[in-house]
Each structure stands twice: as structure tokens, then as C-alpha cells.
The first five atom37 places (N, CA, C, CB, O) and aatype in JSON, in Angstrom:
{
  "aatype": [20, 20, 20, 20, 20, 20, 20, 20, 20, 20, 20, 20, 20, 20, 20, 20, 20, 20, 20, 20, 20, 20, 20, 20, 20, 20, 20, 20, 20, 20, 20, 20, 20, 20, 20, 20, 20, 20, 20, 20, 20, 20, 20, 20, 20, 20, 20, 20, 20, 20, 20, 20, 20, 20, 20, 20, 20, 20, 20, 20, 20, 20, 20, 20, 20, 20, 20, 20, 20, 20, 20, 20, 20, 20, 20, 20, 20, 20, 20, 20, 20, 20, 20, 20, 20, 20, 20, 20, 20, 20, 20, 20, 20, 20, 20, 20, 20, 20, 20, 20, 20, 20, 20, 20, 20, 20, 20, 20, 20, 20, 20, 20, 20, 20, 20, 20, 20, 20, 20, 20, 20, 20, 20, 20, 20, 20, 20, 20, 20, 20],
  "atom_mask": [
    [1, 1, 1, 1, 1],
    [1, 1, 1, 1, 1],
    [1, 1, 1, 1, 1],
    [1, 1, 1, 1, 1],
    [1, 1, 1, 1, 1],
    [1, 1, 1, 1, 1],
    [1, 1, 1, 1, 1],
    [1, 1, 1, 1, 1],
    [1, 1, 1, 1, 1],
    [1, 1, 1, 1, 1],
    [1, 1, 1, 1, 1],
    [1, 1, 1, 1, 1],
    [1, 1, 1, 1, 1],
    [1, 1, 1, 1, 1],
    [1, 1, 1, 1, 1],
    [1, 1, 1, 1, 1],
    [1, 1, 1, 1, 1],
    [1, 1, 1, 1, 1],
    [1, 1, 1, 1, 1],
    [1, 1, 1, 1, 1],
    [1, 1, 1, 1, 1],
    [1, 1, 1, 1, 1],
    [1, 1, 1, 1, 1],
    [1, 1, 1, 1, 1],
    [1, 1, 1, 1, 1],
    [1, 1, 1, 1, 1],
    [1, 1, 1, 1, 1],
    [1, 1, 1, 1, 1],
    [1, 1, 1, 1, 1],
    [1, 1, 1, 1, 1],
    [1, 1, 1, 1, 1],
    [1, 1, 1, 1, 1],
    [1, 1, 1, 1, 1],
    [1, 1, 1, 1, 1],
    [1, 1, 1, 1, 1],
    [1, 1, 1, 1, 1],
    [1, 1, 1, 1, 1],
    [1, 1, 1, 1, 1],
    [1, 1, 1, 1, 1],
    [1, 1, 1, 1, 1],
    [1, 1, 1, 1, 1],
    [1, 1, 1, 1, 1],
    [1, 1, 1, 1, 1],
    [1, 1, 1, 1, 1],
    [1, 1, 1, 1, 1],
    [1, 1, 1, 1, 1],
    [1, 1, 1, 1, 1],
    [1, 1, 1, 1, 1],
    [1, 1, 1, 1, 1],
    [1, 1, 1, 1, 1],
    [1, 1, 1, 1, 1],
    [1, 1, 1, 1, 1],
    [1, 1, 1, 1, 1],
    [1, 1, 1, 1, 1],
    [1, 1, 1, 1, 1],
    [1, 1, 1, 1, 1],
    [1, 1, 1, 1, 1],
    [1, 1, 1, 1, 1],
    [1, 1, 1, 1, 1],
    [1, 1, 1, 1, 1],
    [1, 1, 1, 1, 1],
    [1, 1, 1, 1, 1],
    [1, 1, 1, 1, 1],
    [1, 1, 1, 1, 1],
    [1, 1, 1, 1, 1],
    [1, 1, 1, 1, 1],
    [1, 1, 1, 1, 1],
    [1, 1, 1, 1, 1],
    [1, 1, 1, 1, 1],
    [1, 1, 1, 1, 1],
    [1, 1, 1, 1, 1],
    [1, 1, 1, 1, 1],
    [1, 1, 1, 1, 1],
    [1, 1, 1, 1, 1],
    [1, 1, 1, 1, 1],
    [1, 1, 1, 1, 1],
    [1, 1, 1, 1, 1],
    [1, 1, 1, 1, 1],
    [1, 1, 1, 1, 1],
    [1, 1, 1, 1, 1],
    [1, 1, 1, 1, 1],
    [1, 1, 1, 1, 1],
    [1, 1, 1, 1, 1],
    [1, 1, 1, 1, 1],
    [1, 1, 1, 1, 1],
    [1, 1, 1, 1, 1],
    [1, 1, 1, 1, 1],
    [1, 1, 1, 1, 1],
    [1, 1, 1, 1, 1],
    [1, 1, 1, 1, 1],
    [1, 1, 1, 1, 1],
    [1, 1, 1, 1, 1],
    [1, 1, 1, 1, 1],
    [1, 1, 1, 1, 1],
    [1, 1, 1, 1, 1],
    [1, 1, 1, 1, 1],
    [1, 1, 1, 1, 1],
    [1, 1, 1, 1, 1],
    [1, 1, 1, 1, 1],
    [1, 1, 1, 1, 1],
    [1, 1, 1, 1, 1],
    [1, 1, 1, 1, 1],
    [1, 1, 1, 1, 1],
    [1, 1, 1, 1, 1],
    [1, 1, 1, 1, 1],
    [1, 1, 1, 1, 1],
    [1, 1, 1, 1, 1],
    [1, 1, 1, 1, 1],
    [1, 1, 1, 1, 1],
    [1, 1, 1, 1, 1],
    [1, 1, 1, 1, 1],
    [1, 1, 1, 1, 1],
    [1, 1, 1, 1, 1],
    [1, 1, 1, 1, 1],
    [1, 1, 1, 1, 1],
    [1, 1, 1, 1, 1],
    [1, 1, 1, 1, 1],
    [1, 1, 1, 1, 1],
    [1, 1, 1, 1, 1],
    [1, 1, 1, 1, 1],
    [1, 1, 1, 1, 1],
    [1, 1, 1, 1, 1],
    [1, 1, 1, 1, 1],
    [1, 1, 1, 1, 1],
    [1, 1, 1, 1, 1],
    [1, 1, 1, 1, 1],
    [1, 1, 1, 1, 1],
    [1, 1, 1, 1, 1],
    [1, 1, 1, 1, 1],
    [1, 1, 1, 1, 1]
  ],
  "atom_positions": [
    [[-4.42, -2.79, -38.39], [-5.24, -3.01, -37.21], [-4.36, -2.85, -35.97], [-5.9, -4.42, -37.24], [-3.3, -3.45, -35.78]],
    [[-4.82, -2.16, -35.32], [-4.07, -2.27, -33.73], [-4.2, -2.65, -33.01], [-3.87, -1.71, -33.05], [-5.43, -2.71, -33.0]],
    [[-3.73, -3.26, -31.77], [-3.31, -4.29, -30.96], [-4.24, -3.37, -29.78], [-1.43, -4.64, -30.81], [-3.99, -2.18, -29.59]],
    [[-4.99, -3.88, -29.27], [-5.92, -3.5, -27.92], [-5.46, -3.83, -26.71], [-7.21, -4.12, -27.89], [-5.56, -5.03, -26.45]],
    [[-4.92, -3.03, -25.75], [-4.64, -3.69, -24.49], [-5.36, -4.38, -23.95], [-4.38, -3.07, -23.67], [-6.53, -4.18, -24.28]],
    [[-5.18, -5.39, -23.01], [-6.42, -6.12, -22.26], [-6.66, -5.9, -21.07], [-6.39, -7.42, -22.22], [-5.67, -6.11, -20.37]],
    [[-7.72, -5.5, -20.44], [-8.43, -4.6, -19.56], [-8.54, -5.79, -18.49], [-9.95, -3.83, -20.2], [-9.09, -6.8, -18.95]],
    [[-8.13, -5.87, -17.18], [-7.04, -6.44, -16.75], [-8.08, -5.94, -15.34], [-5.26, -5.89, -17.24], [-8.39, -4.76, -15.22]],
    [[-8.4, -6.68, -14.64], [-9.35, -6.3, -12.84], [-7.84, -6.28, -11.72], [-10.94, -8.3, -12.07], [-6.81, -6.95, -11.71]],
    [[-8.31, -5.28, -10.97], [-7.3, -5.38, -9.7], [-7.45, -4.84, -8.37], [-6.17, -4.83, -10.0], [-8.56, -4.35, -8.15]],
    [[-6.69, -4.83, -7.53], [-7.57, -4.52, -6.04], [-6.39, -3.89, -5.64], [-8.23, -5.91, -4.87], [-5.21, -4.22, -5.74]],
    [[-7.13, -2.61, -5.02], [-6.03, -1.79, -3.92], [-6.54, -1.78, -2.43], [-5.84, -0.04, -4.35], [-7.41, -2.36, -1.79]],
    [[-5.94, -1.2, -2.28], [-6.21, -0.48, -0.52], [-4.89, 0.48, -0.04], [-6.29, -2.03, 0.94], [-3.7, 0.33, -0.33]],
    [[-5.4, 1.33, 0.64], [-4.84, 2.49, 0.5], [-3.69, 2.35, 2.28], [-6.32, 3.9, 0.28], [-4.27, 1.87, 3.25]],
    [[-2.47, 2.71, 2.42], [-2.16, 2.42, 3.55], [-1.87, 3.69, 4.09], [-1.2, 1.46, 3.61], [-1.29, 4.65, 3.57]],
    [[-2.61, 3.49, 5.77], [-2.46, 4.61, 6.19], [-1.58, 4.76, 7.97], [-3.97, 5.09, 6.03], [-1.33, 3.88, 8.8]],
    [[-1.39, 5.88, 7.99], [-0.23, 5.87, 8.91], [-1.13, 6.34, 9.96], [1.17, 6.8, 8.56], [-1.61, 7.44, 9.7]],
    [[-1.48, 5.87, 10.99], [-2.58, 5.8, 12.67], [-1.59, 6.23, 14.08], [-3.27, 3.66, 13.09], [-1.28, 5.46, 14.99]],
    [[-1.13, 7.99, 13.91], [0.0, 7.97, 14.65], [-0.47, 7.55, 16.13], [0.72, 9.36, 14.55], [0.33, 7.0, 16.89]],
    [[-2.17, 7.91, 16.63], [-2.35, 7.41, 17.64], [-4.0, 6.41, 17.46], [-2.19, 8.65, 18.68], [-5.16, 6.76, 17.28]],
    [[-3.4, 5.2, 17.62], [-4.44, 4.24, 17.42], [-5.62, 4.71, 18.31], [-3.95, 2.76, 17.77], [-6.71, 4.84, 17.77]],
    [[-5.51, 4.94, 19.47], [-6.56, 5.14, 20.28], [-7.41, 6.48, 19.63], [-5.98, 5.32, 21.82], [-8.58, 6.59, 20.01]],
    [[-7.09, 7.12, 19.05], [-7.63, 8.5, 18.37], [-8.59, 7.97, 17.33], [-6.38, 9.51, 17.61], [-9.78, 8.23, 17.17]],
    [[-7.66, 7.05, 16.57], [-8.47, 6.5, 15.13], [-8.23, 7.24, 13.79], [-10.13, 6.62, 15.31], [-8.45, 6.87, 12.64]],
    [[-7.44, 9.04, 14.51], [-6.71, 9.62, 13.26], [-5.75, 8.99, 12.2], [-5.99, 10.54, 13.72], [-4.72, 8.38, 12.48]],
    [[-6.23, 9.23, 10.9], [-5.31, 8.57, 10.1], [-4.86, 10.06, 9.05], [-6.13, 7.04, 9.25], [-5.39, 11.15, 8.9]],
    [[-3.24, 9.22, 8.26], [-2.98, 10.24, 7.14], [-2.73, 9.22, 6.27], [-1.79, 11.4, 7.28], [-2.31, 8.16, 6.73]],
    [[-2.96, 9.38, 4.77], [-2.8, 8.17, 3.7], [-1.43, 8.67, 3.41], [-3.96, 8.03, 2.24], [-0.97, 9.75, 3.05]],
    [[-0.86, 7.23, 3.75], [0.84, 7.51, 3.28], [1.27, 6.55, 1.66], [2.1, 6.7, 4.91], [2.41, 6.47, 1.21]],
    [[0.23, 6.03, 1.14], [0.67, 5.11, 0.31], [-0.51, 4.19, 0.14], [1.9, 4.47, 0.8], [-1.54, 4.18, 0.81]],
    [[-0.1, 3.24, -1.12], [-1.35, 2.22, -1.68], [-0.65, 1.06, -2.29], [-2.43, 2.94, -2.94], [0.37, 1.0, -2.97]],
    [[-1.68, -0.07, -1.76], [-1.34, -1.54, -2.58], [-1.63, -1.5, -3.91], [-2.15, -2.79, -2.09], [-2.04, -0.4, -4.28]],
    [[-1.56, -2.27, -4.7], [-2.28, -2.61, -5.67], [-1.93, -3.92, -6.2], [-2.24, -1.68, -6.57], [-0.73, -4.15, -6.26]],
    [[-2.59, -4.66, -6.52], [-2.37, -6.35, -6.82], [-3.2, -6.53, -8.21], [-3.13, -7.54, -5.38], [-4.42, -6.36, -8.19]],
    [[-2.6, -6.86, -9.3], [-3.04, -7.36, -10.48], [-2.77, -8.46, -10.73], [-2.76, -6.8, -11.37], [-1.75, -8.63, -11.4]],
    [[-3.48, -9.55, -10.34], [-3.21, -11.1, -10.69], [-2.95, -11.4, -11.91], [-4.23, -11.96, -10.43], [-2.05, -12.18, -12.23]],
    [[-3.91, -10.65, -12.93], [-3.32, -11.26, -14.76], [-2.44, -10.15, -15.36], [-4.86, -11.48, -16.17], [-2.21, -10.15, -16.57]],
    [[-2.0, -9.31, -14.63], [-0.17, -9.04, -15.02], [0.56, -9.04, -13.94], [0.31, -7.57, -15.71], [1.48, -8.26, -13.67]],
    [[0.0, -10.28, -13.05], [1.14, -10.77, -11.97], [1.93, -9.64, -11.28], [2.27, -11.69, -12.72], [3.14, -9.65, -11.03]],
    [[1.32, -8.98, -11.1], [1.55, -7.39, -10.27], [1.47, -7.24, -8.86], [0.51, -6.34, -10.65], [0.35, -7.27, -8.35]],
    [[2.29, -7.12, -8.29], [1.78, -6.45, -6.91], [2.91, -5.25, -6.53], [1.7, -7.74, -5.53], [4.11, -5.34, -6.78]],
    [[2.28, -4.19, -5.9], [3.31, -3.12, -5.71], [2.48, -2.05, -4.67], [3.82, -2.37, -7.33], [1.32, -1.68, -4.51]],
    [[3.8, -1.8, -4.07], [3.29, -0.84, -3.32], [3.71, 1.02, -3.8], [3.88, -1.34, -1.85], [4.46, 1.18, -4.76]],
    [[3.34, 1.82, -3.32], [3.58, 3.53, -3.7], [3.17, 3.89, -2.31], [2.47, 4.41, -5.13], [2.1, 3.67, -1.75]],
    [[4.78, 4.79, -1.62], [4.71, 5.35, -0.9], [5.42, 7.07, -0.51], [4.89, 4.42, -0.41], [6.56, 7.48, -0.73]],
    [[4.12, 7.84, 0.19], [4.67, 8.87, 0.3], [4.34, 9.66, 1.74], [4.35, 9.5, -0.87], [3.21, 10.09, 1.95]],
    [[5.24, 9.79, 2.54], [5.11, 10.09, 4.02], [5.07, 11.57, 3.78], [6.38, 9.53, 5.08], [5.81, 11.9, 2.86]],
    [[4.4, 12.56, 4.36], [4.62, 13.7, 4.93], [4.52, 13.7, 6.14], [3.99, 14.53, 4.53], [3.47, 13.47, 6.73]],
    [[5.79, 14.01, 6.79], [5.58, 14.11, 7.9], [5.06, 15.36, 8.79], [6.51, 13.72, 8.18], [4.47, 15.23, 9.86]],
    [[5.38, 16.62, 8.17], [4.55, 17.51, 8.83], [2.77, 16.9, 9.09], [4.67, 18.9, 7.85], [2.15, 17.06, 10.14]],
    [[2.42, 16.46, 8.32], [0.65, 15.89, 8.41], [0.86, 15.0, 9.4], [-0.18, 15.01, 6.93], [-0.07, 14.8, 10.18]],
    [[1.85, 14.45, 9.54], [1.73, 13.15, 10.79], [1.75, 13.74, 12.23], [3.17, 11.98, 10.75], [1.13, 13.39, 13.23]],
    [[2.96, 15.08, 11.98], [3.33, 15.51, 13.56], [2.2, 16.35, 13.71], [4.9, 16.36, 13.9], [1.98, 16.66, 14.89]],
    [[1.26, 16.92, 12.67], [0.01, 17.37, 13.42], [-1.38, 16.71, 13.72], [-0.31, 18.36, 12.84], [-2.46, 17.3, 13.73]],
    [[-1.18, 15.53, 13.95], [-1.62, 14.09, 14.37], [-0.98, 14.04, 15.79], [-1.05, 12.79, 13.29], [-1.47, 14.0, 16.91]],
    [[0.43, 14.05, 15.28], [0.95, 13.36, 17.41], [2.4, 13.99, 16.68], [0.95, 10.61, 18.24], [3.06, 13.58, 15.72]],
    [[2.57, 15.31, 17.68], [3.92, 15.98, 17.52], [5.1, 14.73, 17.84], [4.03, 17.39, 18.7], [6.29, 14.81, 17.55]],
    [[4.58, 13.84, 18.37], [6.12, 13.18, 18.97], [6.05, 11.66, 18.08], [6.16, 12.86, 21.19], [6.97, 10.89, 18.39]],
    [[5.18, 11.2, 17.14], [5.54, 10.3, 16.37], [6.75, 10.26, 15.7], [4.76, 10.19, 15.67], [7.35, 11.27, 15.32]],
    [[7.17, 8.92, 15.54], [8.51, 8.5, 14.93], [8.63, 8.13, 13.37], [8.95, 7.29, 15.68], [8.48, 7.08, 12.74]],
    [[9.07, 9.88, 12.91], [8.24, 9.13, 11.58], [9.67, 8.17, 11.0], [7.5, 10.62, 10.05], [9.67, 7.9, 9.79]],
    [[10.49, 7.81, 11.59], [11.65, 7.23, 11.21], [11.12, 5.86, 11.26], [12.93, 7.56, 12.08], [11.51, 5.03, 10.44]],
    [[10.3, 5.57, 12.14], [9.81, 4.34, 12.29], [8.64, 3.64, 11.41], [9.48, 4.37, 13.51], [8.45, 2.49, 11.0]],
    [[7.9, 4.92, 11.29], [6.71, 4.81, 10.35], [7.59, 4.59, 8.46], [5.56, 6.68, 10.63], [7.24, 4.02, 7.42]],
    [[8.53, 5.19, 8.77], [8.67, 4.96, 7.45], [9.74, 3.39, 7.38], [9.37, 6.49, 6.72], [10.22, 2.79, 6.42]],
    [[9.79, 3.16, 8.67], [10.88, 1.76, 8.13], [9.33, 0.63, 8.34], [12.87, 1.22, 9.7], [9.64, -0.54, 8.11]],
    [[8.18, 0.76, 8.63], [7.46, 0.13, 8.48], [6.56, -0.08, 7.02], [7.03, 0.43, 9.43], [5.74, -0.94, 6.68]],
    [[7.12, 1.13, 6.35], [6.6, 1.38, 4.88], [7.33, 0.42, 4.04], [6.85, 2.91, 4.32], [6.85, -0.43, 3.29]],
    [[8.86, 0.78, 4.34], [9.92, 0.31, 3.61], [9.55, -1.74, 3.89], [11.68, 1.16, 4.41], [9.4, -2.49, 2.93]],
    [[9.48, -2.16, 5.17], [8.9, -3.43, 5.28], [7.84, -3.99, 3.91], [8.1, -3.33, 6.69], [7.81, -4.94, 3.13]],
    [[7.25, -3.08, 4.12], [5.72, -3.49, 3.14], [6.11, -3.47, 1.6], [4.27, -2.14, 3.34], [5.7, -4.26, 0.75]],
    [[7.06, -2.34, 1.4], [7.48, -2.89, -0.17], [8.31, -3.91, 0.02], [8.26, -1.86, -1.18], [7.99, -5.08, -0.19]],
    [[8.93, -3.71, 0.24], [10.13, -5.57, 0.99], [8.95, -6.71, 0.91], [10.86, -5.55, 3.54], [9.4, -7.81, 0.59]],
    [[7.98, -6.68, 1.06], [6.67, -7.92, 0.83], [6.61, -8.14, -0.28], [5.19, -7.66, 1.18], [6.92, -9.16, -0.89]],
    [[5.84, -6.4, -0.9], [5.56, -6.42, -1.93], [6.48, -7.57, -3.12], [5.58, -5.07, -2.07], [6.09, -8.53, -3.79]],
    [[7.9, -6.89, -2.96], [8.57, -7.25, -3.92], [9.15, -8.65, -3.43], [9.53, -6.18, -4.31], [10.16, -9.12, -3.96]],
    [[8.63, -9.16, -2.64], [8.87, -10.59, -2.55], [10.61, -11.36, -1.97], [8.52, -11.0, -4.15], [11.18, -12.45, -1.98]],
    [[10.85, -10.1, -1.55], [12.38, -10.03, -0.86], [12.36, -10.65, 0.25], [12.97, -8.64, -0.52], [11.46, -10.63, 1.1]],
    [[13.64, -11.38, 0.28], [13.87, -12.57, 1.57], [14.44, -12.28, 2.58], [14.61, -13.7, 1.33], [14.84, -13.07, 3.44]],
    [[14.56, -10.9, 2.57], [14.55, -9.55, 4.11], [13.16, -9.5, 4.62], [14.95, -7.54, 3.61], [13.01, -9.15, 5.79]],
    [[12.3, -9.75, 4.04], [11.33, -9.63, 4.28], [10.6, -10.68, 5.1], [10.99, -9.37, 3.32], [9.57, -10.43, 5.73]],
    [[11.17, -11.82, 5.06], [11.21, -13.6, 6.14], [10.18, -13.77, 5.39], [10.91, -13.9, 8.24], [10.04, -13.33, 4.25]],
    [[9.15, -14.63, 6.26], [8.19, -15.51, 5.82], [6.88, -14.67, 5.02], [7.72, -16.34, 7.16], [6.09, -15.22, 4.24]],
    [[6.87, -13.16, 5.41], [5.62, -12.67, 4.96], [6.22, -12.27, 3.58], [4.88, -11.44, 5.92], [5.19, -12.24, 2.91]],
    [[7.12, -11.99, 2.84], [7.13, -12.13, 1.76], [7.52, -13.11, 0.71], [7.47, -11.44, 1.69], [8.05, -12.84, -0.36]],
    [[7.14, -14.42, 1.23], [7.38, -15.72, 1.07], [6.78, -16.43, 0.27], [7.3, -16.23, 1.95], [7.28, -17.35, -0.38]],
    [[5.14, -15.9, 0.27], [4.16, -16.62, -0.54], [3.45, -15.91, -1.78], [3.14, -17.04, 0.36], [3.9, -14.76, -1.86]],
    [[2.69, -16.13, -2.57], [2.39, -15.7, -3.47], [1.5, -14.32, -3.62], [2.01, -16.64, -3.87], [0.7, -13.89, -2.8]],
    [[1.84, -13.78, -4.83], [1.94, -12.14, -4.75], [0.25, -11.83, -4.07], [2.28, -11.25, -6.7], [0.04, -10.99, -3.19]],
    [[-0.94, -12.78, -4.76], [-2.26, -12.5, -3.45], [-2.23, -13.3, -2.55], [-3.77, -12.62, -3.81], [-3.31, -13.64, -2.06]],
    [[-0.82, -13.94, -1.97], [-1.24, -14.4, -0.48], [-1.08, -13.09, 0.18], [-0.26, -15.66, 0.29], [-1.81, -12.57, 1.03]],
    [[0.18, -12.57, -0.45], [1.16, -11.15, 0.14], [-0.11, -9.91, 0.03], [2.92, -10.64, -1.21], [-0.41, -9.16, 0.95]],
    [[-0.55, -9.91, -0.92], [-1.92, -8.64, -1.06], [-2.78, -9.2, 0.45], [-3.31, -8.88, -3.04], [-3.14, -8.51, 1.41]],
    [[-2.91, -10.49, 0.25], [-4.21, -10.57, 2.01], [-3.6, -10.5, 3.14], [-5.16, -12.14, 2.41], [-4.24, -9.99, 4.05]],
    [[-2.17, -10.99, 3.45], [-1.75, -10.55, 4.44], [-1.47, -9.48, 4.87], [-1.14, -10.94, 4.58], [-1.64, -9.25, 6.06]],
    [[-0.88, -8.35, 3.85], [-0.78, -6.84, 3.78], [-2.19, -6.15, 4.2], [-0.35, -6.38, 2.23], [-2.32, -5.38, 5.15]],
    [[-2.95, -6.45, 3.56], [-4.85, -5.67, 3.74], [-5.76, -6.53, 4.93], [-6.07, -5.99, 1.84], [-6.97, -6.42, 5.15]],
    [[-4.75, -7.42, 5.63], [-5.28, -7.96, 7.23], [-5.7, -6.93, 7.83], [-4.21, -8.62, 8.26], [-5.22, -5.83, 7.53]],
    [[-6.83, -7.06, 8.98], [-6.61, -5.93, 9.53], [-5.93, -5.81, 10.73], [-7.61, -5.41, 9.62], [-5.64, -7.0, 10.92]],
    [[-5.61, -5.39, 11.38], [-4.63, -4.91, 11.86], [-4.99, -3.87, 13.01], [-3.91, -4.44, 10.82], [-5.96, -3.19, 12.67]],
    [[-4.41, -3.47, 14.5], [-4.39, -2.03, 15.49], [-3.1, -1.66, 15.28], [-4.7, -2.15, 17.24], [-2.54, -1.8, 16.37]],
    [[-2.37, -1.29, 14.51], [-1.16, -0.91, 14.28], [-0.99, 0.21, 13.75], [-0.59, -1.66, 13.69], [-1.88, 0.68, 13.04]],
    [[0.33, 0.95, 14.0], [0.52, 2.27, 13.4], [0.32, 2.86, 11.91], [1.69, 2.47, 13.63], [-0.04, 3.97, 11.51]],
    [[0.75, 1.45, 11.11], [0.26, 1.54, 10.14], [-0.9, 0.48, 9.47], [1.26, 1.7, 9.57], [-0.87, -0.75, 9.57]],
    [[-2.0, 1.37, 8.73], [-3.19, 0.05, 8.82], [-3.61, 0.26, 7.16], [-4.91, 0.36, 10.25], [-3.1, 1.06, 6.37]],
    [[-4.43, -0.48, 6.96], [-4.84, 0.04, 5.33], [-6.13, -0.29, 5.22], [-4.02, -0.68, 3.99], [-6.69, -1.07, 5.99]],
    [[-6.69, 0.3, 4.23], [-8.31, 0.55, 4.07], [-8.62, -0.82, 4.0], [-8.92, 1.48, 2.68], [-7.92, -1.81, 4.18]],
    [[-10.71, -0.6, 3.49], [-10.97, -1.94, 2.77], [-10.32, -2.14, 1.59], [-12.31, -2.12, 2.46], [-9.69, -1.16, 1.19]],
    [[-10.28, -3.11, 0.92], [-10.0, -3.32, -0.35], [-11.25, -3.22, -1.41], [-9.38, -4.59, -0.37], [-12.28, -3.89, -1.41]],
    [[-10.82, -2.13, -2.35], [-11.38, -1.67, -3.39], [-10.79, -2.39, -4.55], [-11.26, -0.28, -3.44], [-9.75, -3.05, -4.61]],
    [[-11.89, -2.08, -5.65], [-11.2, -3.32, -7.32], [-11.83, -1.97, -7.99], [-12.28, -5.65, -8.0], [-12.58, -1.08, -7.59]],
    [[-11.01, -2.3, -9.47], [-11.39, -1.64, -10.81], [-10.47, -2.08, -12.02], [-11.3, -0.03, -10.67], [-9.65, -2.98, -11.83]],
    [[-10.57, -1.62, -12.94], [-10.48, -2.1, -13.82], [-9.15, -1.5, -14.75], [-11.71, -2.06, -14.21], [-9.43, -0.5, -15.4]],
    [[-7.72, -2.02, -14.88], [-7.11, -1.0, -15.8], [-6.06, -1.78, -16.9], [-6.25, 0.16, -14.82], [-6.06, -3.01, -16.85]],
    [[-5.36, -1.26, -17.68], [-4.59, -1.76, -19.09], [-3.05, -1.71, -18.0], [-4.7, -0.32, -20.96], [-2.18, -2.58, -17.95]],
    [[-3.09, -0.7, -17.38], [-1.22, -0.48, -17.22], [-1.5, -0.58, -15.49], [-0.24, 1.6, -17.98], [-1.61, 0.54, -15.0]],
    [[-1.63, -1.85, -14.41], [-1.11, -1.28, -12.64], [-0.18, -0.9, -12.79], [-0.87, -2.16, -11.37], [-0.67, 0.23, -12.82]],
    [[0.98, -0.69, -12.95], [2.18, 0.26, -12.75], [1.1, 1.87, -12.54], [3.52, 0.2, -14.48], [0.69, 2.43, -11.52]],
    [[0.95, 2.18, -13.96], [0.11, 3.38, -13.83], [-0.87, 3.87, -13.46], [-0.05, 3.68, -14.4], [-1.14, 5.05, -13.25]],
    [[-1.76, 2.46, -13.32], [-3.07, 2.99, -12.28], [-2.48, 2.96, -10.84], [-4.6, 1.84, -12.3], [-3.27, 3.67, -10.23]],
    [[-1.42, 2.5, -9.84], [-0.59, 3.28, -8.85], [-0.68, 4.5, -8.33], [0.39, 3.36, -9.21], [-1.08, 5.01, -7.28]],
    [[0.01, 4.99, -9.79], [0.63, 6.29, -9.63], [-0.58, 6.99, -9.64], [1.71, 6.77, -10.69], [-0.66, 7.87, -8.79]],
    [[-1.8, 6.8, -10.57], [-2.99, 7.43, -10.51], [-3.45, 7.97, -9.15], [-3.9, 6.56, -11.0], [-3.76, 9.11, -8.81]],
    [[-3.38, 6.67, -8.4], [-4.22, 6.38, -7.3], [-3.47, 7.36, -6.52], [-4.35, 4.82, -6.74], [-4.15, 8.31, -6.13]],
    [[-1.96, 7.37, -6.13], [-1.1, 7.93, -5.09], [-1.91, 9.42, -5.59], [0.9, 7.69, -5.24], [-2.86, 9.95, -5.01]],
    [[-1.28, 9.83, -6.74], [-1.91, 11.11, -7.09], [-3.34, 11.83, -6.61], [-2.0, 10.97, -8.35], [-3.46, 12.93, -6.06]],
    [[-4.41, 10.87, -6.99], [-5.51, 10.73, -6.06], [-5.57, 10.77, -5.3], [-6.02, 10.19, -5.91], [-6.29, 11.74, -5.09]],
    [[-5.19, 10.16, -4.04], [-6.0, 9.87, -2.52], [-4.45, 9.96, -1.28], [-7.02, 7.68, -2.55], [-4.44, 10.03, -0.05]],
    [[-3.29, 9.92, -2.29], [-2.61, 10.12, -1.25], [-1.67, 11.97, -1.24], [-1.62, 8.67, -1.28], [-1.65, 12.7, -0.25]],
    [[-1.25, 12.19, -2.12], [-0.5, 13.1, -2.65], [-1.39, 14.62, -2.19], [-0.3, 12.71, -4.32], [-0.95, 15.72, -2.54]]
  ]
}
């Protein structure tokens, strides 16, 4: 008999890089994903910056991406990270999917259903960001 994975609920939201807020243009640079019953939270990120500078030629994507690098620093619960990566992995998922007028912002939060978040991630990046 074989061992059945257990099908496991979780919530993403997709984060996106808003080089000019007042525009409302966005490019998806990356995604949350939070699995409470395999104690998961992680972020997947991938900047292109050509897509950004044809958004706003003069964005900083040096900046955009140390604001990425912040958000896995949450994710992973690192104490570079101060107080926002301080609390528990879905306090860190609601504070991350706040909303936000900032350069970088992230969708609603979407749920579904999977055996492996590590790999439903990579799914997703593959999907909607890549």
C-alpha cells in the first residue's frame, strides 16, 4: 500500500513591482505563498528589468530589487529583517499582502490546494510571473 500525500490548503499573492504608482502600471516580479499545515512560507523572485524600464526608463531597479530581497528576509523569518519578520509565518503572510501605495505591492490573496508549496511556488512563478 502506498503512502498518500496530504493535500494541504494555501494562499498566495503575487508581488508586483508599480514603477510609477500614479500610473497604476504593474510587472509581476515574484509570489508569496503561505502553507500553515507544512508551516511554509516563502517567497519566489524574478525581476526583469528590461519590462520595468519600459514602465519608467529611470526606475531603480537596484532598489526594487533590495525591496524584494527585504521580503524574503520576512519570509524567512531573519532578524535583519527587525520586527516585521518577528512574528509568526501568517502574521508575516498578512503583513506582506497589506495593502500598500508602494513600489512594490501584491495582489489579492488567492488559496488552492497542493501536496508539495515548495513546488506549487515554482508552479506559480512559472505561471504568472516568468
Amino acid at each position: 500500500m502506498t503512502a498518500r500525500a496530504s493535500i494541504l490548503s494555501f494562499d498566495y499573492a503575487l508581488l508586483r513591482a508599480v514603477p510609477r504608482v500614479d500610473r497604476g502600471e504593474q510587472v509581476n516580479v515574484g509570489a508569496l505563498l503561505y502553507c500553515p499545515g507544512a508551516d511554509f512560507l516563502g517567497a519566489a523572485i524574478h525581476v526583469d528589468a528590461d519590462r520595468l524600464r519600459m514602465l519608467d526608463p529611470d526606475i531603480d531597479v537596484d532598489m526594487v530589487a533590495a525591496a524584494l530581497d527585504a521580503i524574503r528576509a520576512i519570509c524567512a523569518g531573519d532578524p535583519a529583517a527587525g520586527r516585521a519578520g518577528a512574528g509568526t509565518r501568517g502574521a508575516r503572510f498578512g503583513w506582506l499582502t497589506a495593502p500598500r501605495s508602494t513600489v512594490i505591492q501584491t495582489s489579492a490573496v488567492h488559496g488552492g490546494l497542493t501536496t508539495d508549496p515548495a513546488a506549487e511556488l515554482k508552479r506559480l512563478m512559472g505561471r504568472l510571473v516568468h
